[in-house]
C-alpha positions in Angstrom: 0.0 0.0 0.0 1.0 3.4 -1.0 1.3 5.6 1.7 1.0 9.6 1.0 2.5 12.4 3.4 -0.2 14.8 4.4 1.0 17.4 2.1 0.0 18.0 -1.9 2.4 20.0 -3.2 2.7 21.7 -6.7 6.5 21.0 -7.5 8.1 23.6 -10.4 11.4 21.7 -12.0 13.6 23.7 -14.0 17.3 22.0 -15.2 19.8 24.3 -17.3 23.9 23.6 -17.2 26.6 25.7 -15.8 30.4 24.8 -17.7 28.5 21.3 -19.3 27.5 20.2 -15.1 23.4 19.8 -14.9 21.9 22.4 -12.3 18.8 21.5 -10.8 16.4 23.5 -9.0 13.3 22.4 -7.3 10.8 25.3 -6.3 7.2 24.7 -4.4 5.0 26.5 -6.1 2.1 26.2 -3.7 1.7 23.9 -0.9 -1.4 22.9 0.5 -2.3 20.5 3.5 -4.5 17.9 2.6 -6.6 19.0 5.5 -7.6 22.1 3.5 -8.6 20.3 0.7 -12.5 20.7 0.7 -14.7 18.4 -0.8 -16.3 20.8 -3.3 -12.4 20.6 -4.9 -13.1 17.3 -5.7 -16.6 16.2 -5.8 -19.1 15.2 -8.6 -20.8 18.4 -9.6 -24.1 16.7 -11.7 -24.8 13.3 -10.0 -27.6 11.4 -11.5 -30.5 11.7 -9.9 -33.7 9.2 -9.8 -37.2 9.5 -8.7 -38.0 6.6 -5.9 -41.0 4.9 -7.9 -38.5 4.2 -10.8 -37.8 0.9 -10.8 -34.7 -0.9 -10.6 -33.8 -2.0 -14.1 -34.4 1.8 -15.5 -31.9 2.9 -12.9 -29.2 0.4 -13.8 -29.8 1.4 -16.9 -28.3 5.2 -16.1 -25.9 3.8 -14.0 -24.6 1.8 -17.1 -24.2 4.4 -19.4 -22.7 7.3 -17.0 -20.4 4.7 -16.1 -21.6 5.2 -12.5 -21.6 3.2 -9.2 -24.9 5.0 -7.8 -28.0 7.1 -8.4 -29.2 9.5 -5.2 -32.6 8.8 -4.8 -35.2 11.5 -4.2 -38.5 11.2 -3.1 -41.2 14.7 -4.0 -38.2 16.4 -5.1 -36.2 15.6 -2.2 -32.9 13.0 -2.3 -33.5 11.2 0.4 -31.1 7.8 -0.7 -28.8 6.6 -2.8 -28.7 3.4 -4.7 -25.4 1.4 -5.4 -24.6 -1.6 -7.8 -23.9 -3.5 -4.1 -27.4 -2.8 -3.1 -28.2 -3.9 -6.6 -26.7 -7.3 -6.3 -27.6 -7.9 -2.3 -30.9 -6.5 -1.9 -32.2 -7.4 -5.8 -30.0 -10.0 -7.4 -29.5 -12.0 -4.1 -32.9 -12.0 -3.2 -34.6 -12.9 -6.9 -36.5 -10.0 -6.8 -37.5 -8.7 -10.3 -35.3 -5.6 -11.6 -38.2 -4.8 -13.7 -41.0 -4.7 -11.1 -39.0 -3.9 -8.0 -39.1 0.4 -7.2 -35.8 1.9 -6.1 -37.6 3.0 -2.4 -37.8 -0.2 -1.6 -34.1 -1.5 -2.0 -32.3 1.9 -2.0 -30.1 2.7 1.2 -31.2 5.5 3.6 -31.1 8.3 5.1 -28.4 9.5 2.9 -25.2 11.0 4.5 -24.5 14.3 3.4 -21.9 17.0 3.8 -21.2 20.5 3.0 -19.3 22.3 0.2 -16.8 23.1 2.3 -16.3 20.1 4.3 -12.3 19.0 4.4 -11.6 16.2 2.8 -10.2 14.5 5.6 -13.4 15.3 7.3 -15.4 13.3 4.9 -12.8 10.4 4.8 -13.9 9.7 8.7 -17.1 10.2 7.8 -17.4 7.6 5.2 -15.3 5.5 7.0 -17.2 5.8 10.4 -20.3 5.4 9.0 -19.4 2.6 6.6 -19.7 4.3 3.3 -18.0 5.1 -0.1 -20.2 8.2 -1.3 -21.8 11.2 0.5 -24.2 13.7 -1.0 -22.6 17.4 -0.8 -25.6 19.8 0.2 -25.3 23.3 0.4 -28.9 25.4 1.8 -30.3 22.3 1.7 -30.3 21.8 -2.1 -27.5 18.9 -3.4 -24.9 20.4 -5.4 -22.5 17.3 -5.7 -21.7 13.9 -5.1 -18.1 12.8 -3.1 -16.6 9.3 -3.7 -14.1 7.3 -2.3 -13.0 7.3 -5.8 -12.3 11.0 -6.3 -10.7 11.7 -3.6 -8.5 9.1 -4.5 -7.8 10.5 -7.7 -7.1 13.7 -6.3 -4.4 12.6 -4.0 -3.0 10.2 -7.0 -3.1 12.4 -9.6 -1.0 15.1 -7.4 1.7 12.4 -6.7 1.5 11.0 -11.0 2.6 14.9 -11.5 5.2 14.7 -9.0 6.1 11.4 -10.5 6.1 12.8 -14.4 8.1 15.3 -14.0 10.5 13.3 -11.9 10.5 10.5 -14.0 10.9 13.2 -17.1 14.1 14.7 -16.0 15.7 11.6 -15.2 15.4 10.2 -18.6 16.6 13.0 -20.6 20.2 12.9 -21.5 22.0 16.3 -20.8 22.3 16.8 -24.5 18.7 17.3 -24.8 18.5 19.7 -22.5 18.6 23.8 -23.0 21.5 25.7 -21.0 20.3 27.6 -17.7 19.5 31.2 -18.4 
């Protein structure tokens, strides 16, 4: 398992030569504590949304095509659940109960768990693992304006560190031929 300091940092690389030597100069451009990472930075902005007396075939079916693991649920306009492939397979599949026939209320999973905009990250993480969850609405004046995962805050921290590692990996493989002199 990879294990990532608490920092994201923005790393600015430039090489040049002095008298044919390399001359390397690492600079932070900006360096941010994971623990003001919010999840607005990294949440869903459109999640799919499904009415409650849809049933559960139609909502696989937009799950399929956007790719997705979920649907929130709402009920009179209000998400009050989310449905996930797992409660797909354990509380329809496992049970023979008819995709076709069966509404989302009755199998989705709820109250939903949701957060603010401006929750921290790290915040969320203990949220979702506390409460046993991958995914957690983002509400703001009680109207949803996102969706976090697991998933993207994954990404987020990952895709920081495959910069990091780019670059990195980038100047190590050029041969100081190919590089421009140092201004």
């Amino acid at each position: 398992m990879t294990a990532y300091p608490d920092t994201i940092v923005h790393i600015y690389v430039s090489v040049g030569f002095s008298i044919g030597e390399p001359r390397w100069r690492f600079s932070v451009l900006s360096e941010r504590p994971i623990s003001e990472v919010r999840v607005v930075d990294v949440m869903s902005s459109n999640p799919v949304v499904v009415d409650s007396e849809v049933n559960v075939e139609e909502a696989a079916v937009k799950m399929g095509r956007g790719d997705l693991g979920c649907v929130l649920v709402e009920v009179k306009g209000v998400v009050e659940g989310i449905l996930t492939e797992r409660d797909i397979v354990r509380r329809v599949v496992a049970r023979g109960l008819p995709p076709r026939s069966t509404p989302v209320r009755d199998v989705m999973t709820k109250p939903i768990i949701a957060v603010p905009p401006d929750t921290p990250v790290e915040a969320a993480l203990k949220i979702m693992s506390e409460e046993g969850v991958r995914r957690l609405a983002v509400v703001s004046d009680n109207k949803l304006v996102g969706l976090v995962t697991l998933t993207h805050v994954a990404k987020a921290v990952d895709a920081e560190w495959e910069h990091i590692n780019t670059l990195l990996a980038a100047l190590t493989s050029q041969s100081s031929s190919s590089l421009e002199p140092y201004a």
